[in-house]
C-alpha positions as CSV (number, residue, x, y, z in Angstrom):
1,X,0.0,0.0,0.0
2,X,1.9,3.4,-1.2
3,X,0.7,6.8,-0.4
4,X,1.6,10.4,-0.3
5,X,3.1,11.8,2.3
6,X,2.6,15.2,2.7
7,X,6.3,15.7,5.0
8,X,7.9,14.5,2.5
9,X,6.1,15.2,-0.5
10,X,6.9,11.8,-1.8
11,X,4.7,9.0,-2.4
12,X,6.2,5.7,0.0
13,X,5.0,2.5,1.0
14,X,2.8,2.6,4.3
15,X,4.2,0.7,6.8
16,X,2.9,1.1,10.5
17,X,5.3,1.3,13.0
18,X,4.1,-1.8,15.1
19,X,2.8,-4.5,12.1
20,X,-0.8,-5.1,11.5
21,X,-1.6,-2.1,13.7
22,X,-1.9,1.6,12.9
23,X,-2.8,4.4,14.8
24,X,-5.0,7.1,12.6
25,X,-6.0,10.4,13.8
26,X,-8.1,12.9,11.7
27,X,-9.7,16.4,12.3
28,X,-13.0,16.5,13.2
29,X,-15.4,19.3,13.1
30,X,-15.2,22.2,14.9
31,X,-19.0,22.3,16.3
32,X,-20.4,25.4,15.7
33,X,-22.6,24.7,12.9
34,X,-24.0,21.7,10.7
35,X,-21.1,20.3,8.7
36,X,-21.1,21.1,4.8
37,X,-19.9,19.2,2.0
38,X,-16.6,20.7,1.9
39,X,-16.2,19.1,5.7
40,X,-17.4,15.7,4.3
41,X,-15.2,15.7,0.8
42,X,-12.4,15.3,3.7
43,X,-14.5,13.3,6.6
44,X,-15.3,10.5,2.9
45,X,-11.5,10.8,1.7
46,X,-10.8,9.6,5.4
47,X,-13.2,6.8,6.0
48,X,-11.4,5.5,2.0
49,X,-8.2,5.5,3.5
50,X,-9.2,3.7,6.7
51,X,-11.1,0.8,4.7
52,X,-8.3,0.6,2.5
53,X,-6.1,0.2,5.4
54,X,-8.5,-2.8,6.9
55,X,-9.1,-3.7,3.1
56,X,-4.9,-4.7,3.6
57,X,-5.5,-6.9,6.8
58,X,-4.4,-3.9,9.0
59,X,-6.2,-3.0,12.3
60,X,-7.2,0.4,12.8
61,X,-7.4,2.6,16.1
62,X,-8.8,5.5,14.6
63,X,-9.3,9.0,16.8
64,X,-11.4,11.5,15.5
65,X,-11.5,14.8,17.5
66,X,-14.4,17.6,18.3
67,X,-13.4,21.0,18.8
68,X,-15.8,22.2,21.0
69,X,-13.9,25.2,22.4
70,X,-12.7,27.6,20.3
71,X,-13.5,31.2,18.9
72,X,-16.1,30.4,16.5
73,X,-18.1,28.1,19.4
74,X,-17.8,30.7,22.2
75,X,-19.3,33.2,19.8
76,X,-22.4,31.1,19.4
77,X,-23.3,29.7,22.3
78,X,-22.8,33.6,23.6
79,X,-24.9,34.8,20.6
80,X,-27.7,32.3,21.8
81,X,-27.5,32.5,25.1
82,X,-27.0,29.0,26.3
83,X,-23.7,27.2,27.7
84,X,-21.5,26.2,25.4
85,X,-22.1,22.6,26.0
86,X,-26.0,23.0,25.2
87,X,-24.7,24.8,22.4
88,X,-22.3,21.9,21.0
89,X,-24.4,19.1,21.8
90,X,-26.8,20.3,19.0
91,X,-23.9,20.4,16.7
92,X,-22.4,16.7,17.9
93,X,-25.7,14.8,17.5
94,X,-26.2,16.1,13.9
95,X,-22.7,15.2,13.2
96,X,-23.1,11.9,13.9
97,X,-26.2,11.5,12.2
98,X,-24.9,12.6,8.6
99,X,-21.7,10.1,9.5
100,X,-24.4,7.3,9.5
101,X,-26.4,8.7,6.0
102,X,-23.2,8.6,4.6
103,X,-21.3,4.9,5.2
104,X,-19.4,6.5,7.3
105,X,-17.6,4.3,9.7
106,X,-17.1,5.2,13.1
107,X,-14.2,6.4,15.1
108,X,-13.0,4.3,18.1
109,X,-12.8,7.2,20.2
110,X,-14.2,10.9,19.7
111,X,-12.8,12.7,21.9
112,X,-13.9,16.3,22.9
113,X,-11.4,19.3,23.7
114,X,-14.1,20.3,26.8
115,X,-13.0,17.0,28.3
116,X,-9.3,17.2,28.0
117,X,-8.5,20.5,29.3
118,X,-5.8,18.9,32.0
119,X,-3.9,17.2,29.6
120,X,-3.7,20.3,27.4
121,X,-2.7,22.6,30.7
122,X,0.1,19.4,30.9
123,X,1.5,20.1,27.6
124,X,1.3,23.7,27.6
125,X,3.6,23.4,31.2
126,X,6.1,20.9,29.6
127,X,6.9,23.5,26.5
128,X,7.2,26.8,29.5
129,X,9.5,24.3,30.9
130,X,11.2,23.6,27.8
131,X,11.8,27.3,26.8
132,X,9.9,26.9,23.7
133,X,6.8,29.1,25.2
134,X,6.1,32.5,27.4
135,X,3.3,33.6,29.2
136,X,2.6,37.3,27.8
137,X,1.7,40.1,29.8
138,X,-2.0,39.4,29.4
139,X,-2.0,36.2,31.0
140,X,-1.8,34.3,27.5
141,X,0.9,31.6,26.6
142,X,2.6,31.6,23.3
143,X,4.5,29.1,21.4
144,X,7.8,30.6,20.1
145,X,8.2,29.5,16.5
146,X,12.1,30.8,16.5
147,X,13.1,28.4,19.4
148,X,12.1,25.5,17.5
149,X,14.4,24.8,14.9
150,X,12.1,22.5,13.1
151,X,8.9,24.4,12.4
152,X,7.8,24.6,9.0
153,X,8.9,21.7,7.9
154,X,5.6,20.2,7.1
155,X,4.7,23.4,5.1
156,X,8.0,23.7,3.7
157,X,8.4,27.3,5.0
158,X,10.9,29.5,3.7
159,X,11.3,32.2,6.6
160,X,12.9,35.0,5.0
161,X,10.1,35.7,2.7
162,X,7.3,35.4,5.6
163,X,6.2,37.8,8.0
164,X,7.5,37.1,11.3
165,X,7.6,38.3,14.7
166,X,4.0,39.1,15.2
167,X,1.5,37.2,18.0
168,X,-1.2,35.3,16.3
169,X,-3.8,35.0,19.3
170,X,-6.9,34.0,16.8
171,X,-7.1,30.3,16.4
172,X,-6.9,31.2,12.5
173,X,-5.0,33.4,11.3
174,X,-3.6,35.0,8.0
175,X,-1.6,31.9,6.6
176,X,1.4,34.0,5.5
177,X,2.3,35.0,9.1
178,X,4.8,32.9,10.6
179,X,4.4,34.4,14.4
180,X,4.3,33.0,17.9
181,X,0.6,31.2,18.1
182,X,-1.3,31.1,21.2
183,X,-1.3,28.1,23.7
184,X,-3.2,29.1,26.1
185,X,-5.6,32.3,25.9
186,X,-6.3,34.4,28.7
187,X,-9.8,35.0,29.6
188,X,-11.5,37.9,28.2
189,X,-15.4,40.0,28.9
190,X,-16.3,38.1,25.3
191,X,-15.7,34.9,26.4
192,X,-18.3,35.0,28.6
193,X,-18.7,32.4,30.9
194,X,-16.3,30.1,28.8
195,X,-13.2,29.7,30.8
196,X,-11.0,27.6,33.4
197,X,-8.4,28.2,35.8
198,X,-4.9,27.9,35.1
199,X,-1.1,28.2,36.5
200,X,-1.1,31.3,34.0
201,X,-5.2,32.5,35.0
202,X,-8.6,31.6,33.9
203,X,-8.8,31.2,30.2
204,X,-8.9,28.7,27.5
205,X,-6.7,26.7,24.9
206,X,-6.0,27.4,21.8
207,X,-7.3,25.4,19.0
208,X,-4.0,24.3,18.1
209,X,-3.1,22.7,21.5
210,X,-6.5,20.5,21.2
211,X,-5.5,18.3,18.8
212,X,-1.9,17.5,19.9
213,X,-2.8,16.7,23.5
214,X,-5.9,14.5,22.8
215,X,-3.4,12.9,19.8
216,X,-1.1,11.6,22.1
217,X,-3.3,11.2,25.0
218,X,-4.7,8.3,22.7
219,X,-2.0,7.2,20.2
220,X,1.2,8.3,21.5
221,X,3.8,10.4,21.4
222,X,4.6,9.1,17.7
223,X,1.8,7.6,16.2
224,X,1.7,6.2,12.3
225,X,-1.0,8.8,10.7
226,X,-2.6,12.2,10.7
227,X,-5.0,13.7,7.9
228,X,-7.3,16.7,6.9
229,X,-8.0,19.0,4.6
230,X,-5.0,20.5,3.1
231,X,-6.5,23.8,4.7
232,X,-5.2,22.4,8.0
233,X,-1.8,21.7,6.9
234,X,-0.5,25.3,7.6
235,X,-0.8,26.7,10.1
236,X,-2.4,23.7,12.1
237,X,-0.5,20.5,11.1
238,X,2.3,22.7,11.0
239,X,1.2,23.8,14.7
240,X,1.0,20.2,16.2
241,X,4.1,18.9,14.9
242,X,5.9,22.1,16.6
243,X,3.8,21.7,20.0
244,X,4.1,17.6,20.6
245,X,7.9,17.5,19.0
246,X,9.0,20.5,21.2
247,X,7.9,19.2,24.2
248,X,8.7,14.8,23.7
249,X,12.0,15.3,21.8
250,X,10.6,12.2,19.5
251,X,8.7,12.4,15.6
252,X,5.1,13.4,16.4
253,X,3.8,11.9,13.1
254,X,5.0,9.1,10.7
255,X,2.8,9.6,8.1
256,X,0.6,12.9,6.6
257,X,-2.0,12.7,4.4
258,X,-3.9,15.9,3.1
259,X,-6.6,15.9,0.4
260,X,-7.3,19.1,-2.1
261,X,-10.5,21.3,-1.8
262,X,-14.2,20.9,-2.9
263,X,-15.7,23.5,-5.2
264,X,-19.4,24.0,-6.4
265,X,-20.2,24.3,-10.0
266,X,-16.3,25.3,-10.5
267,X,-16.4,28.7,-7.8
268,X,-15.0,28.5,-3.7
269,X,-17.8,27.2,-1.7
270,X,-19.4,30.4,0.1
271,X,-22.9,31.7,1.6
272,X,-22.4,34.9,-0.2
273,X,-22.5,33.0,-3.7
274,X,-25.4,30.7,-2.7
275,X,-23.4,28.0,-3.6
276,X,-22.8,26.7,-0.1
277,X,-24.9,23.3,1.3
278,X,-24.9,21.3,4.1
279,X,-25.5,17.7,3.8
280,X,-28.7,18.0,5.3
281,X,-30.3,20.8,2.7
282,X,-28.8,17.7,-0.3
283,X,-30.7,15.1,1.2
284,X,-33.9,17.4,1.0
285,X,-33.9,18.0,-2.2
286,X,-34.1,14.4,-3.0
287,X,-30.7,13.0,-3.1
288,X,-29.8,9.9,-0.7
289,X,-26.5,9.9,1.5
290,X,-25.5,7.2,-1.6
291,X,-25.7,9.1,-4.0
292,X,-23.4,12.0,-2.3
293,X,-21.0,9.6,-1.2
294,X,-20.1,8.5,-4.6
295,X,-19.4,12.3,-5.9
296,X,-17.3,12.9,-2.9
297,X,-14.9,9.6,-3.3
298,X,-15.5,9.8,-7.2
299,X,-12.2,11.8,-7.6
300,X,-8.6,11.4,-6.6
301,X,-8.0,12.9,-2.6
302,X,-5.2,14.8,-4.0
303,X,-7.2,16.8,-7.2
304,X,-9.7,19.3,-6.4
305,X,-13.6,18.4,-6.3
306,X,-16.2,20.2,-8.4
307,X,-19.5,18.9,-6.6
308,X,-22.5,19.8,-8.8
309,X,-25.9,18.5,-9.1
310,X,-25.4,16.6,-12.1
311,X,-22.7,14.5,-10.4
312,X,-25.2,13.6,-8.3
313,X,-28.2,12.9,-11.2
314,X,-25.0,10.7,-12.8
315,X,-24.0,8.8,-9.7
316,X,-28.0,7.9,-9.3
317,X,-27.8,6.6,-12.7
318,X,-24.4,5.1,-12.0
319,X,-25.3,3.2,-9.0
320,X,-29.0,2.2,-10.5
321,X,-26.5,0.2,-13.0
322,X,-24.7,-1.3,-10.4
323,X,-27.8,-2.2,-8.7
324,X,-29.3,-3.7,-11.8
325,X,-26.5,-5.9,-12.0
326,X,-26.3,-6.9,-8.7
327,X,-30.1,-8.3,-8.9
328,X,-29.3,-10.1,-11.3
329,X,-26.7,-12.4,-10.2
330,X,-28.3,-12.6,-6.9
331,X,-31.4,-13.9,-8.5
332,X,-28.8,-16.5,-10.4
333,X,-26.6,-16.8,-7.8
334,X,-29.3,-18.3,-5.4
335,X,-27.6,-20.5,-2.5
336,X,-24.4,-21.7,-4.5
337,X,-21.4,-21.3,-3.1
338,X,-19.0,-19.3,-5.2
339,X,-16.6,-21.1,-8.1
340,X,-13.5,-18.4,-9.3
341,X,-13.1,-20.8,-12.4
342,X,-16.6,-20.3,-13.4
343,X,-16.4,-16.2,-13.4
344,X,-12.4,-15.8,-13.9
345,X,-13.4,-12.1,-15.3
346,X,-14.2,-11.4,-11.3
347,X,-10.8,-12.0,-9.7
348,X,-9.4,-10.0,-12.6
349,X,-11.3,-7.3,-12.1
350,X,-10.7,-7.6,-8.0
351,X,-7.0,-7.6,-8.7
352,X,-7.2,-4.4,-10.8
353,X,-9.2,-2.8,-8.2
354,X,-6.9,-3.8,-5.5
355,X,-4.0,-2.5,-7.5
356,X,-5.7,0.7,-7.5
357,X,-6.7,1.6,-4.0
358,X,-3.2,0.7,-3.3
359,X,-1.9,3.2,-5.4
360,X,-2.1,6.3,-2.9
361,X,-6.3,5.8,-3.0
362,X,-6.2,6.0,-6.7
363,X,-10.4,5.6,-6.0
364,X,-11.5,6.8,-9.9
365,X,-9.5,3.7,-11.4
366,X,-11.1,1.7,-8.5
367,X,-13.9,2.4,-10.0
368,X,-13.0,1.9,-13.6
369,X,-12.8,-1.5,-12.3
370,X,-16.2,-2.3,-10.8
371,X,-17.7,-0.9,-14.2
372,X,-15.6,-3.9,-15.4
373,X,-16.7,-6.2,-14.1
374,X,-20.3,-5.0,-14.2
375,X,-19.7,-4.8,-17.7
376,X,-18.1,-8.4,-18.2
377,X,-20.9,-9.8,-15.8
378,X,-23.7,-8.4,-18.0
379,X,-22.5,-10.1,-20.7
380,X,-21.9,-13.0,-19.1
381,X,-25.5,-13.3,-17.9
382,X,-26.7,-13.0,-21.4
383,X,-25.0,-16.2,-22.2
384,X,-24.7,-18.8,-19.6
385,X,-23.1,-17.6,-16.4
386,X,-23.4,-20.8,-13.9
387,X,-25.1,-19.9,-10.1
388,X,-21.4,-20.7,-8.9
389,X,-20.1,-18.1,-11.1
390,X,-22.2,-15.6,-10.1
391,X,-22.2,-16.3,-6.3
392,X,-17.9,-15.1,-7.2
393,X,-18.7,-12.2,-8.6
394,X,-21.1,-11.0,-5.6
395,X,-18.4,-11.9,-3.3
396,X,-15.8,-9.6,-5.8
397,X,-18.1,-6.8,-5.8
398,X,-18.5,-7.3,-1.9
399,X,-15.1,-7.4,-1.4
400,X,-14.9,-3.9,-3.3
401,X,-17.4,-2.3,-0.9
402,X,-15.4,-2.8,2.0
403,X,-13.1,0.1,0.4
404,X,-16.5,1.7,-1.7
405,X,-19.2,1.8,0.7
406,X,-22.0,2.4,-1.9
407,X,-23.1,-0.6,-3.0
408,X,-26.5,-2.2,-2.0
409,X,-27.1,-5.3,-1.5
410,X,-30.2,-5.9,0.1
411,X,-32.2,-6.2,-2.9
412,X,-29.9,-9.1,-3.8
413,X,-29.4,-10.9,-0.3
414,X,-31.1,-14.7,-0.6
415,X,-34.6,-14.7,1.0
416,X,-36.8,-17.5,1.5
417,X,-39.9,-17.3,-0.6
418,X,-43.1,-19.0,1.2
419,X,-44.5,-22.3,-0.4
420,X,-48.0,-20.7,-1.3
421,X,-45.9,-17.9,-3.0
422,X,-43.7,-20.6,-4.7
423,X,-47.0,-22.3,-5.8
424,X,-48.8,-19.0,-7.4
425,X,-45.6,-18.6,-9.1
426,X,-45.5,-22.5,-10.9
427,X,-49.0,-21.9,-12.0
428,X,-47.8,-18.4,-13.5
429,X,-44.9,-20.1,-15.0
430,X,-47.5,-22.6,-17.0
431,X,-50.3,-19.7,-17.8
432,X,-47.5,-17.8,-19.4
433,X,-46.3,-20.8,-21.2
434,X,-50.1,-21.1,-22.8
435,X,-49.8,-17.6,-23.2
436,X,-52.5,-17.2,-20.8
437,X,-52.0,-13.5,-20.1
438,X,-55.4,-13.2,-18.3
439,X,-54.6,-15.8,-15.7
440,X,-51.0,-14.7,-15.6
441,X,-52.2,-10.9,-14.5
442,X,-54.9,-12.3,-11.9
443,X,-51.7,-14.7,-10.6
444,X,-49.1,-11.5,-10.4
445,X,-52.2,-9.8,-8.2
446,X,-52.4,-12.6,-6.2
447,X,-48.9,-12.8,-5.3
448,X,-49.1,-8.9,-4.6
449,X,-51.4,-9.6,-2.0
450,X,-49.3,-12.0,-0.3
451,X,-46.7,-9.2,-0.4
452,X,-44.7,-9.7,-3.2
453,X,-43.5,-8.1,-6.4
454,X,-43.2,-10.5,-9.8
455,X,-40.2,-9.3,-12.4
456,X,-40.4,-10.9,-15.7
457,X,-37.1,-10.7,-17.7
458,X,-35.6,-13.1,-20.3
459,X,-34.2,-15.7,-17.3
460,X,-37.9,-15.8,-16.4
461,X,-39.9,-14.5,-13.4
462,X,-38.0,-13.4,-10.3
463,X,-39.8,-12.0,-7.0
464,X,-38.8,-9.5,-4.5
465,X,-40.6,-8.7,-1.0
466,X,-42.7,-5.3,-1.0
């Protein structure tokens, strides 16, 4: 499994430090607000590269933070009036429910900033101690990017054409200023009730702080991989590294992995241009959490994303194909156990998709590979495709999934049909022979009233359970 590494801007072969086992961590939202699309082109590109990862036989102990304290949560829950945790909680819930409409899979642990403020007071001590940091006059700590001699390496910084010198205190800041960044910020009349005590005064941490404390809290001081948007990579990546590595002396991250932005209709997501949609207001206007996943995997993590709404009306049409398909060879497919020899075309087409997913997430020739298969399967049920054969390529296409996440299969799982259904359907079987079309109609009723649906197609009649 090769990918790209964003510290070294190479691609390299992913090895996790202890074998079989990898420790993941990626940015979660910052609740505040429902999470758009742009958040989920990165949350999908994620969940990929941690079913790829299990997809390899790997185990995954995947950490997925929630900032729940920073300048853009303190301003709501002040704006509304309630306590920031009332505030969140709103936030969190939703969160988890477009996670589920979307395949998905869940963190091992989600842990909150709220609930780690010790360990981040912890860290902030150990970098004071270190010399690396200094309480300012206001009661605020700052991280001091010149006593670090390895900051910037993640964004590949060149410091004599930056600005420099100046205090960032915002959690985000202009991205061309390389100045000292705020650890620890001292309580002020707009926070509010927002704020806990400290060897420095009441006050709070800074966004960047959250992440590497709860990161090592649950992976380690050196852990195998970190992703996000490439938004994050400077200054907040860039942040963490300087934060954990200053204050353990040991590599913070093996492994970083960054994908590019999502755009709508070609223009920067935004309000302003009306162009800006949370998953929630795309499921409303008819599209299923399916159908969105496939636009927001259906493109490599590295290239930029147009989303548009005819993505979606193709990957409907896309996935009805696949779904088509699918029917099909479950209806052949019936009980048999699957036979490689009789559909050779599957393994081919798993091996090209393998190759592919292995190739840095390489997810559109992935793809190219199902389409394959659906392709060489379709023809193969037009001529005589044995159960056995059939039964292997459901079990291809299954194995595909693990990495996809889009395909349904529950129109195609094996279901017992009753015996007085069975019956109705032999005595269809012979009035259609005779070409009995009256009885044949009053027999398809019948069967609808037991609750299920006849299909006619050139393999004959098929039923499936209203």
């Amino acid at each position: 499994m090769n990918v790209f590494n964003s510290l070294t801007r190479s691609v390299e072969e992913f090895v996790p430090a202890s074998a079989g086992n990898v420790g993941l961590y990626t940015c979660g939202p910052t609740v505040y607000n429902f999470a758009h699309i742009g958040n989920f082109r990165a949350y999908a590109f994620e969940d990929v590269l941690r079913r790829v990862i299990q997809f390899n036989g790997m185990k995954v102990k995947h950490v997925m933070n929630l900032t729940d304290v920073d300048d853009k949560t303190i301003r709501g829950a002040n704006a509304a009036g309630v306590a920031l945790t009332d505030f969140t909680r709103t936030y969190k819930n939703a969160f988890f429910e477009d996670l589920k409409k979307l395949n998905i899979l869940p963190a091992d642990v989600y842990p909150a900033a709220t609930d780690h403020i010790p360990e981040m007071i912890d860290l902030v001590s150990k970098l004071i101690e270190k010399g690396v940091a200094y309480k300012s006059d206001d009661g605020s700590v700052y991280f001091n990017v010149r006593a670090f001699p390895g900051y910037g390496k993640l964004a590949h910084i060149d410091f004599d054409n930056q600005r420099t010198g100046a205090r960032c205190a915002a959690d985000e800041y202009d991205k061309e200023n390389v100045g000292d960044f705020a650890l620890w910020k001292a309580w002020e009349d707009s926070d509010g009730p927002v704020g806990w005590d400290s060897p420095w005064g009441r006050g709070r941490p800074g966004w960047h702080i959250e992440c590497s404390a709860m990161s090592m809290k649950y992976l380690g001081e050196t852990f195998d991989l970190h992703t996000g948007g490439i938004d994050n990579l400077f200054p907040h990546h860039e942040n963490e590294i300087a934060q954990a590595e200053a204050a353990t002396g040991k590599p913070f991250v093996r492994t970083w992995m960054h994908c590019a932005h999502l755009k709508v209709n070609g223009e920067k997501m935004s309000k302003s241009a009306g162009n800006f949609f949370t998953l929630r207001e795309l499921l409303e206007k008819g599209f299923s959490g399916r159908e969105i996943r496939y636009v927001l995997i259906n493109a490599h993590y590295r290239q930029g994303l147009n989303f548009a709404f005819s993505a979606l009306e193709d990957a409907r049409k896309s996935l009805a194909r696949i779904d088509a398909c699918v029917e099909k060879l479950a209806a052949l497919a019936g009980g048999a156990s699957a036979d490689s020899a009789s559909a050779p075309f599957a393994a081919e087409a798993l091996e090209g998709f393998t190759a592919a997913v292995n190739d840095d997430l390489n997810i559109p020739r992935a793809l190219a590979s199902l389409y394959d298969l659906v392709r060489m399967s379709n023809a193969a049920l037009a001529k005589e495709l044995a159960p056995a054969g059939a039964a292997a390529v459901l079990a291809a296409m299954k194995r595909m999934d693990e990495v996809l996440g889009v395909i349904f299969f529950g129109k195609a799982e094996k279901v017992d049909v009753p015996s007085e259904v069975s019956a109705l359907l032999e005595e269809r079987a012979t009035a259609r022979a005779a070409k009995n079309w009256t009885e044949s109609d009053r027999l398809r009723d019948a069967i609808a009233s037991l609750g299920w649906a006849v299909k006619d197609s050139r393999e004959g009649q098929s039923v499936t359970k209203l």
